[in-house]
Each structure stands twice: as C-alpha cells, then as structure tokens.
C-alpha positions in Angstrom: -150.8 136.3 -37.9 -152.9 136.8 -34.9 -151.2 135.4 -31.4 -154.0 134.2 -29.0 -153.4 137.7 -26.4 -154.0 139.8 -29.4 -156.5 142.6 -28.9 -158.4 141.7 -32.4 -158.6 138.0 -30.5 -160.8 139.2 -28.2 -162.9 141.5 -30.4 -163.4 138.0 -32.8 -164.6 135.9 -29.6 -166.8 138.7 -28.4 -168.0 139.3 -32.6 -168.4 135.2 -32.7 -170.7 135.5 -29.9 -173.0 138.2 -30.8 -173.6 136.3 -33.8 -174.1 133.0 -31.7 -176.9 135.8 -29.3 -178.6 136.2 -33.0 -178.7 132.5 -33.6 -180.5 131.7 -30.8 -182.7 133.8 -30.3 -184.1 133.6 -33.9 -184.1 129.4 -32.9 -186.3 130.7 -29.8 -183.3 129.2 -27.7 -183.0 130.9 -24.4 -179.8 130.5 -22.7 -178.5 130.5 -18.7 -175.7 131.6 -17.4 -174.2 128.2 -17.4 -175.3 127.8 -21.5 -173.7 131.1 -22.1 -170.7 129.7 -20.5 -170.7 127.0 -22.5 -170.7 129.3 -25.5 -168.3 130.9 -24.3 -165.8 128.3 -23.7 -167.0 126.4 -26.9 -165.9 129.4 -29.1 -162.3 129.6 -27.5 -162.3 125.7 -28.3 -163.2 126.4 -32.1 -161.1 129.8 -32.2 -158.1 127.3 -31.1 -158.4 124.9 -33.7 -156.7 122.2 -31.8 -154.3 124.9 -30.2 -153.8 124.9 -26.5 -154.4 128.6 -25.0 -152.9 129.2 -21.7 -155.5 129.6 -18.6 -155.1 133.2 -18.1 -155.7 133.5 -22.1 -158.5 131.1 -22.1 -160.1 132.6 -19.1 -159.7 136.3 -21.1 -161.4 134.7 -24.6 -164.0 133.2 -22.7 -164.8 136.5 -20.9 -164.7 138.6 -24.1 -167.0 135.8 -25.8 -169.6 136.0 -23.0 -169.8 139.6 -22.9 -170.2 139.6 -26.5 -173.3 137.1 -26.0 -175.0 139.3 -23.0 -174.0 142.9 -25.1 -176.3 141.2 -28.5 -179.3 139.8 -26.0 -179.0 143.1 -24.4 -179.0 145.0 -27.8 -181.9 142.6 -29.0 -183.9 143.0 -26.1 -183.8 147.1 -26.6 -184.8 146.8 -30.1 -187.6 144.8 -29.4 -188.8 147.4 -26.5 -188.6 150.2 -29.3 -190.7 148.1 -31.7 -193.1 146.9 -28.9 -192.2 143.5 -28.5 -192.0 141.9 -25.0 
C-alpha cells in the first residue's frame, strides 16, 4: 500500500497531470497559472479519496502535479516546433 509521502505518490500526481496537459490541449483549453493550480490541487483532492494529507504532503503533491502539467505543455509545445506548428 502506497502512504501519501511515498516517492511513487508523487510520480502518480505528476503522471495524473501530464495526462490532464494532454486533455486540454487536445479540448483547445489553455490554462494559467492559477488554472494549473487548480489542477494541481484538484488531483491531490481525487488522489485522497476523502483522506486528509497533511500540509507539508499536500503542498509536495500539489508541486509534483504541477510540474507534471508544465513538463507535458512543455513537451507538447517542442513537438509541435519539430512538426512546424506554432
């Protein structure tokens, strides 16, 4: 069972992200930084499932989710460049 300060934790916020990135921008959707936060904190919410993470935890989850958002736009964005997109 994973605990919520597990390493794999973080790599399944920050994997639940990138597949959030993909999401929206094949919807055209075009987030902030305050949407991405949202994200962000939505996905600890769902990872949870009704548990309660600690602030420290939350705050790591959160930070692994929205770097896993920003690393997929990021990767999008360079593939589109290569293929001569905008």
């Amino acid at each position: 069972m994973m605990i919520p300060d597990d390493p794999f934790m973080k790599d399944a916020a920050r994997a639940f992200a990138k597949l959030v990135a993909d999401s929206d921008t094949h919807a055209g959707i075009i987030q902030t930084p305050e949407g991405i936060e949202e994200v962000a904190a939505t996905i600890v919410s769902i990872m949870g499932g009704g548990a309660v993470f600690s602030i420290e935890t939350a705050a790591d989850l959160r930070q692994a989710a929205r770097a896993g958002y920003q690393q997929r736009l990021q990767f999008l964005k360079s593939i589109s460049y290569r293929i001569g997109g905008d």
